[in-house]
N, C-alpha and C positions, 0 to 999 in steps of 0.2 A: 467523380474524382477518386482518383485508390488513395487508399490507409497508407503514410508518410509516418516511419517512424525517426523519430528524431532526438536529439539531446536537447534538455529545458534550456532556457535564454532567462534572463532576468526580465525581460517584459511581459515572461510568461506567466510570473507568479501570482496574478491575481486570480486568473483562470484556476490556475493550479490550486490555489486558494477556495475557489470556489468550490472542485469537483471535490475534494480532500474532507472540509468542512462536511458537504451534504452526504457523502457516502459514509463517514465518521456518524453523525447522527444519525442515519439509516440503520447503520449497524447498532448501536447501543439505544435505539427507541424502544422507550417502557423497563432498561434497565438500570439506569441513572436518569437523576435529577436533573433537570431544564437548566439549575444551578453549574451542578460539573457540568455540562455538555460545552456550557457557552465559555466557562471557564478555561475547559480543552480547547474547543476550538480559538479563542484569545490567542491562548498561546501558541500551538501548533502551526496555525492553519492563517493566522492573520500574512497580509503580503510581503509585512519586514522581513519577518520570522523564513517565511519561504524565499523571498529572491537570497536571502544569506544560507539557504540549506540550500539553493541551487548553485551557488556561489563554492560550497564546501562539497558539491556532488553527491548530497544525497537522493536527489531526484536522479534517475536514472536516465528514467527516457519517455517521451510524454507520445500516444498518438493524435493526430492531427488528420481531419478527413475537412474537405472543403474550406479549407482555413482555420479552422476552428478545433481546439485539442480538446478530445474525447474522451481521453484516461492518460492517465500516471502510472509507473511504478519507479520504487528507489529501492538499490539495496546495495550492499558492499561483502566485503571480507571479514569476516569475522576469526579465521585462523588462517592457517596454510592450505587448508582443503576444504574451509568450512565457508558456507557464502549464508546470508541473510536476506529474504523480501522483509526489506524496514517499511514500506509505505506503497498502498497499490488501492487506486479506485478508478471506477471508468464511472464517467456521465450515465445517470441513471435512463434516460432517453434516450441512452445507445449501447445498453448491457445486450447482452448475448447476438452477437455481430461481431463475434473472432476478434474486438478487439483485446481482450484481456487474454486470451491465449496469446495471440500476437506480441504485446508487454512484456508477457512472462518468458517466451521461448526468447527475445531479447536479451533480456536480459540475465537467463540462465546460462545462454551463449555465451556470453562477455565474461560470466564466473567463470565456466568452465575455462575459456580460456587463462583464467588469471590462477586455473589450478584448481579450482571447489571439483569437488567429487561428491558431499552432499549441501543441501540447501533447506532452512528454516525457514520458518514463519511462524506470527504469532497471531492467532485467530478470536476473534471474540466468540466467547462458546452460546449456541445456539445461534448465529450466526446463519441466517437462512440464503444469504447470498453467496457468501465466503468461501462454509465448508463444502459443499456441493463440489462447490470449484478447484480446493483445492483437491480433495478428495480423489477427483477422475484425474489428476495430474501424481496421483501416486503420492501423496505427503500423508505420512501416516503420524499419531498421534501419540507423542512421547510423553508427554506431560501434562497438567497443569499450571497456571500462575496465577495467582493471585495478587494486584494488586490493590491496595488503603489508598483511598484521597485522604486530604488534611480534615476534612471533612467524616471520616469513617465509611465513606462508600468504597466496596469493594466491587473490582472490577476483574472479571476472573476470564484469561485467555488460554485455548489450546497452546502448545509448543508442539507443531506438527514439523516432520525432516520427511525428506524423499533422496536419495541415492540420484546423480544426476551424472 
């Protein structure tokens, strides 16, 4: 069956939930504590929290191959020209199989349309799934951030933009 991409539903959010959670962990394993991770994911990634951020549209668009959604990405407007990927993971079972090119050209289309001329994201550094990825799509690397849990763990992201 071919890759359906779609806009999320609210009965999708546990799914979404789930691919969110595991690729979230993936990414920050061995650089925060078992403590913050489960704490992020509580909040983030539990299904209330997602069917009301699908509800608000931040889930963008989810793909779906055989029934079953494979990856996510969400993102919006952040200026007049400026667009944002807020959230993007695809099923570790089904990475590199165009679907996360597929997510992205989505929904880089939809900004462009609404006006973006360029597009952010914010990367977990050293990030061996992530940067690769964005990297070959042209997002080059503006910044740093660092972010403090309540806790004193810092969590330190690229701020990459690409011209789109």
């Amino acid at each position: 069956m071919a890759l359906v991409i779609r806009k999320p539903e609210p009965e999708d959010a546990e799914r979404i939930a789930d691919i969110c959670s595991t690729g979230w962990r993936q990414t920050v394993e061995g650089k925060l504590s078992s403590t913050f991770q489960q704490q992020t994911v509580n909040y983030w990634y539990n299904p209330d929290k997602v069917t009301a951020d699908i509800k608000k549209g931040s889930y963008s668009y989810v793909a779906e191959k055989d029934g079953i959604i494979r990856g996510v990405i969400g993102g919006g407007m952040t200026g007049a020209k400026t667009a944002e990927v807020y959230v993007f993971y695809i099923d570790d079972k089904y990475r590199y199989h165009g679907i996360g090119k597929t997510l992205l050209y989505e929904l880089t289309r939809h900004q462009k349309r609404k006006g973006a001329d360029e597009q952010w994201v914010s990367v977990q550094q050293d990030n061996e799934l992530g940067l690769p990825f964005y990297k070959a799509r042209g997002f080059v690397c503006q910044s740093l951030k660092e972010t403090k849990s309540a806790d004193g763990e810092v969590q330190v992201s690229l701020r990459m933009r690409r011209q789109i």
